[in-house]
N, C-alpha and C positions, 0 to 999 in steps of 0.2 A: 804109491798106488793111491787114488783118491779113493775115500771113503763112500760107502756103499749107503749110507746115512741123505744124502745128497737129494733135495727137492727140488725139481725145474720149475718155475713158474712162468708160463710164460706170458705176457704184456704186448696184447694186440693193439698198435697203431695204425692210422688210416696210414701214413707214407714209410714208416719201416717198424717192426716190431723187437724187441726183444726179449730176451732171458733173465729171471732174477735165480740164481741158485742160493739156496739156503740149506743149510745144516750144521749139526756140532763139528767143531773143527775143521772146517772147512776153509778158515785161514790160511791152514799147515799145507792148504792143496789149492792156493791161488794159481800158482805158478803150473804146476799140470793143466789145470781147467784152461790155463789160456792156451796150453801148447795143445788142447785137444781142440781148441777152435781155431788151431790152422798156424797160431803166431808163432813163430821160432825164435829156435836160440839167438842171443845178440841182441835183439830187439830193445830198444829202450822204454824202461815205463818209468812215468813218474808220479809217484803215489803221493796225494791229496789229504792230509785231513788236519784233523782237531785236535792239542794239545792232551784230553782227555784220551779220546781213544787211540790217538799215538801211541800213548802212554802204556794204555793197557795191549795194543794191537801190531804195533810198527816193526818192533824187532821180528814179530814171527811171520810179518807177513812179507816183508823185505829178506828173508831169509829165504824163506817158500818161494819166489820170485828170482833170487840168485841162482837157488839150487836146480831151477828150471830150465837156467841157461840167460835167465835176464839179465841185462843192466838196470841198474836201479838210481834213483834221483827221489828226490822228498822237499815235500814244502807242507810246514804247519801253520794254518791260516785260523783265525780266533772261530770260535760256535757261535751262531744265530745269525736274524736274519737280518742286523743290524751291521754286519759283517759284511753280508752279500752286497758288494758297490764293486763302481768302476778301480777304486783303488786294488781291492784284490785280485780283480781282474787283471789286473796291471801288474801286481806282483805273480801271479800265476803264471800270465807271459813270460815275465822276465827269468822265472825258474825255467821253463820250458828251453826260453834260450841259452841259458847256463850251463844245462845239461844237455844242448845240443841236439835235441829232440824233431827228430824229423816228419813228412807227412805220413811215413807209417807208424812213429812212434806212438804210446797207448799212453793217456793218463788217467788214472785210478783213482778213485772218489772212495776212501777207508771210511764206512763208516755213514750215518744216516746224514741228512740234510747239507753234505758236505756241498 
């Protein structure tokens, strides 16, 4: 049951907008949040971040994500913005393709400026 804690924010773009959801614990309830915007069981996602917040965030939210009915895949890429290049780009592909990751598959950005 997702937590009742839970703030929508939502982020108006000129060509599509989206949702920021924030609350305490709200990690433990990734995996609901996606199945109540429509994604189903099976689905591959592959969750994105930083050695840092892996660290403190990855197991609960790879778990919240199983328990949903996901498959799951993971790649930790270094923080900052000296990171952000075509080579990671390149390793981010190449995880995508590892894990088989199709056009409906979701990849997950854990975490800020990932």
């Amino acid at each position: 049951m997702a937590p009742t804690n839970l703030k929508r924010i939502p982020v108006a773009l000129a060509r599509r907008g989206y949702e920021v959801v924030i609350g305490k614990g709200c990690r433990f309830h990734v995996g609901e949040e996606l199945r109540r915007l429509g994604y189903g069981a099976g689905l591959k996602v592959l969750v994105v971040s930083n050695p840092v917040v892996v660290h403190h965030y990855g197991t609960q939210v790879m778990e919240a994500l199983g328990a949903a009915g996901f498959t799951t895949g993971s790649l930790v890429v270094e923080a900052g913005e000296t990171h952000k290049t075509p080579a990671t780009v390149a390793r981010i592909h190449d995880a995508c393709w590892r894990e088989r990751l199709e056009r409906g598959s979701l990849i997950l950005a854990l975490g800020g400026g990932v």
